[in-house]
C-alpha positions in Angstrom: 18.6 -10.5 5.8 20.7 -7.8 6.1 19.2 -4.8 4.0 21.4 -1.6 2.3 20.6 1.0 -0.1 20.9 1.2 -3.6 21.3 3.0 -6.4 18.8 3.5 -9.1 21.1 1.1 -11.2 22.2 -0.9 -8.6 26.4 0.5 -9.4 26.7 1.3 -5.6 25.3 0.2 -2.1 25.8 1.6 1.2 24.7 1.3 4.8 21.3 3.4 5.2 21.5 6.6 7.0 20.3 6.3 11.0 17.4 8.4 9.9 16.4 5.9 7.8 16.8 3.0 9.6 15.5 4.6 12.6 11.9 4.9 10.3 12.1 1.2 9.0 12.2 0.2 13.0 9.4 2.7 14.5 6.9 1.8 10.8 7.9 -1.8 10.0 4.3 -2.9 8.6 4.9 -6.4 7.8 8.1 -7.3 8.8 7.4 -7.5 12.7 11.1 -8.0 13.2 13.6 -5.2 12.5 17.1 -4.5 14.7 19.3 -1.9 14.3 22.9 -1.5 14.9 26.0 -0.2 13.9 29.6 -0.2 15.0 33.3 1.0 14.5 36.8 1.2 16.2 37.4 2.6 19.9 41.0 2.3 21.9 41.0 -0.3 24.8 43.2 0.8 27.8 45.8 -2.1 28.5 49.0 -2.1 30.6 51.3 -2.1 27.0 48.9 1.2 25.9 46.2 1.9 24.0 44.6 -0.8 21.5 42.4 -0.3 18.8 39.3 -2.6 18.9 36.0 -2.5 17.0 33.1 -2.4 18.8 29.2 -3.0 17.5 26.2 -0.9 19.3 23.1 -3.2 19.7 19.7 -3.0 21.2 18.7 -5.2 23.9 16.7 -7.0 21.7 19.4 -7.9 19.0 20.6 -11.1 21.0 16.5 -12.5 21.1 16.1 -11.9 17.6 18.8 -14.0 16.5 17.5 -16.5 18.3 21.0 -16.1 21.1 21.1 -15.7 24.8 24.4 -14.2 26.4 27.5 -16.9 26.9 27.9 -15.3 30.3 26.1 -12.8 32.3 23.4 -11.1 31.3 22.3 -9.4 28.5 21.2 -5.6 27.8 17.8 -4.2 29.0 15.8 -1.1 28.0 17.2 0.3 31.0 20.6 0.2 29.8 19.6 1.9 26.4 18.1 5.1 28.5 20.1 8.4 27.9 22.6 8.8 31.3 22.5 5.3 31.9 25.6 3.4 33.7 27.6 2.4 30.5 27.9 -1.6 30.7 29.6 -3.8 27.8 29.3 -7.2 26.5 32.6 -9.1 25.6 33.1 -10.5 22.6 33.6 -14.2 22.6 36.9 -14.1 20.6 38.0 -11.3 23.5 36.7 -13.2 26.2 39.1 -16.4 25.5 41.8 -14.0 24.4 42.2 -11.5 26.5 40.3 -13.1 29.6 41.3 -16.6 29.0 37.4 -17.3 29.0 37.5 -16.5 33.0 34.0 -16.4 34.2 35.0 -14.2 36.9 35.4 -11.2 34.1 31.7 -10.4 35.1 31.8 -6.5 37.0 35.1 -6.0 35.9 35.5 -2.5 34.0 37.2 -2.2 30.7 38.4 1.5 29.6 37.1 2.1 26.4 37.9 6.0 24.6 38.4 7.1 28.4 34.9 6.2 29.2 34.5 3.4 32.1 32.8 0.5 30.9 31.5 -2.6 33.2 31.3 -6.0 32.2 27.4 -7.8 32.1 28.1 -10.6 30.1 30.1 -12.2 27.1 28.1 -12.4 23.7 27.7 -16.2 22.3 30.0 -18.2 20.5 27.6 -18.9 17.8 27.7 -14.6 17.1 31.5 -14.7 16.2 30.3 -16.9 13.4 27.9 -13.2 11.6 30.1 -11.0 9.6 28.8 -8.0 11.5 28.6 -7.6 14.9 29.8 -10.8 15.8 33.7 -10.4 14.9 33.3 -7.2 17.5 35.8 -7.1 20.6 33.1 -5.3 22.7 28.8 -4.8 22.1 27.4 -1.6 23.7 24.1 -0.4 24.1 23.1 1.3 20.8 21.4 4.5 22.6 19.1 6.8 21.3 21.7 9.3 21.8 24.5 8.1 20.2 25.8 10.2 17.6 26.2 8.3 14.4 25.4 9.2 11.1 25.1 5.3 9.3 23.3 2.7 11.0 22.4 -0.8 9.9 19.1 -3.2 9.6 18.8 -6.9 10.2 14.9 -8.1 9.4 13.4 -11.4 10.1 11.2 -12.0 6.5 8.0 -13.2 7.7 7.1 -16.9 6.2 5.7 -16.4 2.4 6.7 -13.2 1.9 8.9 -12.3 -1.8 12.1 -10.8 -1.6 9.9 -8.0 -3.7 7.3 -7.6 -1.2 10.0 -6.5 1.4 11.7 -4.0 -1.0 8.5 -2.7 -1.5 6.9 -2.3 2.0 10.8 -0.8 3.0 10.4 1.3 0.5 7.2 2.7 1.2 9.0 3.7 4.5 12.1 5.2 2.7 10.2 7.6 0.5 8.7 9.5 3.6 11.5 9.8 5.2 12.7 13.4 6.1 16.2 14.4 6.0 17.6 11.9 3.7 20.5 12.9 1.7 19.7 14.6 -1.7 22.0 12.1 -3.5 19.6 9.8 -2.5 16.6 10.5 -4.3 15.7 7.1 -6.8 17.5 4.8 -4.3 16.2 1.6 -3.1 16.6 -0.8 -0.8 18.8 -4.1 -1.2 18.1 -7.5 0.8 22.2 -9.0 1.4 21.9 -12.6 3.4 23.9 -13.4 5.9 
């Protein structure tokens, strides 16, 4: 599932706050399996100009938990999450056919992404395009420690025999020490969505 916050009466859910996520990952007590990561747009550099294309930030771990291996190449590793390390992409599958005409020599090529150059490890699976979020992104990129965004997002694996309830409650054990959380926010809750 993928899990939100709520309101006390449930009128309005958003994406948690990285703070928050960043707890639910570091104290996840029963639910063994929690992955963050978030995305949004960057501009590609192509020979007609800049293109706007979204991109999702993942951990290296995100591919395993789903269960997927890389279509191509390789995948992420902790190294590749470290502060200063070389910056290294995935393709999406939809841009690998498109753009690349699903060439398996687009492995070490670099792709220009905000100005920053990025090389190419491996293409995500065909069977990610098919998940609302990340899959429909152009490019995955290592979700660093240091990357400065304010929202994240949380997938979670729900261990066998545990209630919808009994998540909500051990997430929310989490949420309410929490420092740094947005005042607004005080009463909120969190909300299971399925994929």
């Amino acid at each position: 599932a993928y899990v939100w916050v709520s309101s006390p009466k449930g009128q309005m859910s958003l994406t948690p706050p990285r703070v928050l996520v960043d707890a639910w990952v570091a104290h996840p007590g029963p639910l063994t399996q929690i992955e963050e990561y978030t995305g949004g747009p960057l501009k590609l550099a192509t020979a007609d100009g800049p293109a706007d294309v979204q991109v999702s930030y993942i951990d290296a771990t995100y591919l395993a938990f789903l269960g997927l291996g890389p279509e191509l190449g390789r995948n992420f590793t902790a190294a590749d999450l470290a502060a200063g390390a070389p910056d290294v992409a995935l393709l999406g599958y939809g841009t690998w056919k498109a753009r690349y005409g699903a060439s398996p020599h687009v492995i070490g090529r670099t792709v220009d992404l905000d100005g920053h150059p990025y090389t190419i490890v491996g293409v995500a699976p065909a069977r990610a395009a098919k998940l609302d979020s990340p899959g429909h992104a152009a490019f995955w990129l290592p979700f660093r420690k240091d990357l400065d965004v304010a929202d994240a997002r949380a997938a979670i694996r729900i261990p066998p025999g545990m209630t919808d309830t009994q998540v909500g409650a051990a997430l929310t054990t989490v949420m309410r020490q929490v420092q740094g959380l947005p005042p607004y926010m005080d009463g909120w809750r969190p909300k299971l969505l399925r994929p």
